[in-house]
DRENMINU-846519 format. One record per residue (C-alpha): x, y, z; residue in three letters. Coordinates in steps of 0.2 Angstrom, whole numbers, plus 5000, padded with zeros to 4 digits. Each point is the difference from the previous one (the first is absolute). Layout:
XYZALA/...
END
This chain:
501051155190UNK/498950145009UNK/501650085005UNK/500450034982UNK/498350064996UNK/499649824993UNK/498549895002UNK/499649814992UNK/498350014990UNK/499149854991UNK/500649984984UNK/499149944985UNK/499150064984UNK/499250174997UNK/498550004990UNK/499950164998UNK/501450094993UNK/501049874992UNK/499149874993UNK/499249954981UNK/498450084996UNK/499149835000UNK/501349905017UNK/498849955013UNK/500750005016UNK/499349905015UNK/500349925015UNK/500850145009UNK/501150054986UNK/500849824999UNK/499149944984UNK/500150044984UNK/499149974985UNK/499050074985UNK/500950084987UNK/501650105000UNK/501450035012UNK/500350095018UNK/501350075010UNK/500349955018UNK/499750145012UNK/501950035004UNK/501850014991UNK/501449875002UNK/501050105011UNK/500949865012UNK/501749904992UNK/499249854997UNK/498149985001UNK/498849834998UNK/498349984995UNK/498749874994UNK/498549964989UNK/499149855000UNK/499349934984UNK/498049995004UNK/499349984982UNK/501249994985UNK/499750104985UNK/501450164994UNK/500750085014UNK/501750095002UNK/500950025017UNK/501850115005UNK/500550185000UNK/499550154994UNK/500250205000UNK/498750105004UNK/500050074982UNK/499449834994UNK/498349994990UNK/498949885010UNK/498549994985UNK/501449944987UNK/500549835004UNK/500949895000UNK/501250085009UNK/501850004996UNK/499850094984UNK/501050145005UNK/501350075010UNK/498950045016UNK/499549825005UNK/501049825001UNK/498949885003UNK/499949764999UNK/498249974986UNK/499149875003UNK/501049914985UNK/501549985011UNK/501050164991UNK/500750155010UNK/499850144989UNK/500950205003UNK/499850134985UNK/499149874989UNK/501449865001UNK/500249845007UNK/501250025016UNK/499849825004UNK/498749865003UNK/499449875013UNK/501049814996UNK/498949904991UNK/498549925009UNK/500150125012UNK/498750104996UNK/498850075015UNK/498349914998UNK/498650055012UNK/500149975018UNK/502050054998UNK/500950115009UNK/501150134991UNK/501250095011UNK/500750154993UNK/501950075007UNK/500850174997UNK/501450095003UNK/500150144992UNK/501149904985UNK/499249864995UNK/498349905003UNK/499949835004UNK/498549895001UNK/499749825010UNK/498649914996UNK/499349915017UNK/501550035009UNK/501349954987UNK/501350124991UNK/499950014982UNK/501550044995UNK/499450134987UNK/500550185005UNK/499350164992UNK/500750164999UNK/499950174994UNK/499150105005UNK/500250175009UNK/499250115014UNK/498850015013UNK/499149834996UNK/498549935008UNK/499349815001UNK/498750004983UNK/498849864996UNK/498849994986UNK/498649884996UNK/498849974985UNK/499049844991UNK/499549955018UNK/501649985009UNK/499950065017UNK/501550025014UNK/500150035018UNK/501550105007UNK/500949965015UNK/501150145007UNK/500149905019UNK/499649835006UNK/501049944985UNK/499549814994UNK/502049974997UNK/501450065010UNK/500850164990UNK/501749974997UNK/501450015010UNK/500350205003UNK/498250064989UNK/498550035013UNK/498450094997UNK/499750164996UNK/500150155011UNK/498750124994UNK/500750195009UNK/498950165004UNK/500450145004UNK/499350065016UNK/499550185000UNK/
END
């Protein structure tokens, strides 16, 4: 990668220019909770890309995709055509409809490991290690991985050192800069 002027760099949240006003992000970028929604630190730019968040405390949360011109102080997300995001309910939701939702008695409780996969079409989630079988699609552009909390639920991102295997052909995400 050096030879094309690539490097790796950590990958996680940014607190700082793309979160809610009122997101508190800690443990080196990796938790997230408060209120509001954040942007991860780098676009989606590999075929197909896997990520994680475990459930650490329930309350409303969202977790998928989103564009940069997203709103992170209006949630839920999903509301509109920068965001796709699985609620806490169980529903996917792109441009304020109901894409899909999570079978029945499926729905992540805390503890649980929600893995997210995304390839450029259509987003899928596994719920500790298990496909649900409930794509997603729609939406368009340079998307980035999006969470959102509020009413106590908190969630810690994995971006490596994944709890589950990702899926056959996903892996994690390659976050490139430019070396000047």
């Amino acid at each position: 990668l050096a030879s094309q002027g690539l490097s790796m760099v950590e990958f996680n949240f940014d607190a700082f220019n793309s979160a809610g006003t009122d997101v508190v992000i800690v443990k080196n970028g990796r938790r997230v909770c408060g209120t509001g929604g954040c942007l991860a630190n780098a676009p989606l730019h590999q075929n197909k890309s896997y990520f994680e968040f475990k459930i650490q405390s329930t309350g409303i949360w969202g977790i998928g995709v989103a564009t940069q011109k997203v709103n992170l102080n209006q949630i839920p997300l999903g509301c509109d055509v920068n965001s796709l995001v699985l609620r806490n309910d169980g529903a996917l939701y792109y441009n304020n409809d109901e894409k899909n939702r999570l079978p029945a008695n499926n729905l992540p409780q805390e503890g649980d490991i929600v893995g997210i996969t995304y390839d450029h079409v259509e987003l899928n989630v596994y719920l500790n290690g298990k496909n649900m079988h409930c794509p997603a699609s729609g939406i368009r552009g340079t998307v980035f991985p999006v969470v959102y909390v509020d009413d106590s639920a908190i969630l810690d991102c994995q971006f490596s050192e994944f709890y589950h295997t990702p899926p056959a052909g996903f892996e994690k995400i390659l976050f490139e800069q430019q070396i000047f």
